[in-house]
N, C-alpha and C positions, 0 to 999 in steps of 0.2 A: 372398380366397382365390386361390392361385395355379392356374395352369391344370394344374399336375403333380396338385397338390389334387383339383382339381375331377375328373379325367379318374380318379383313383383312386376317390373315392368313388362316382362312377357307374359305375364298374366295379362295385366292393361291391354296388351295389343292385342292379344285371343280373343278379352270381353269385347273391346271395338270394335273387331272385324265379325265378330260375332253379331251382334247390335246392327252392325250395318247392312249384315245381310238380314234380318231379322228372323233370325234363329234363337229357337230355346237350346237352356242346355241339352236335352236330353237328344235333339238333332244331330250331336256332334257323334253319336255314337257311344256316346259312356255313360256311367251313372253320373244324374245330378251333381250327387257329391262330390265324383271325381272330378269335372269337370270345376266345379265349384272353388275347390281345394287349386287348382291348377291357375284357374282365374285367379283368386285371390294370393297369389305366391307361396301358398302354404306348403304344396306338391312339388317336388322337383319327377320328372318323367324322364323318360327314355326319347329315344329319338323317334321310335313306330309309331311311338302315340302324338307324338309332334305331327309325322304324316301325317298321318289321319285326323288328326283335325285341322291339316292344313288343305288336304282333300276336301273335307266338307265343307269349307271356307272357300274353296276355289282358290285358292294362293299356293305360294310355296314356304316350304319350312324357314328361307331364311326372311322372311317377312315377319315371322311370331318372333322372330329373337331381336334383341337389344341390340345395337351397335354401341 
């Protein structure tokens, strides 16, 4: 899987757990944009910021990533 790949689908799985809780971006703790950026695969982040918005998600970090 390429890393454009990979950064896309765990976008997808951010925006649907996102969604499902019905949470705005701005809930997750970042700016819009970042979040934005992150959703859409644009952002590649750090692991800290995986926590926490795996925290305000209620899940855990390896939920937002691809297998």
């Amino acid at each position: 899987m390429s890393d454009e790949t990979y950064l896309a689908e765990m976008g997808t799985r951010i925006w649907a757990l996102r969604k499902k809780k019905k949470l705005r971006q701005d809930q997750l703790g970042f700016a819009r944009s970042q979040i934005s950026s992150i959703e859409s695969g644009d952002r590649n982040c750090c692991i800290l910021t995986l926590k926490r918005i795996a925290e305000k998600l209620g899940c855990q970090v390896v939920d937002l990533l691809p297998y």
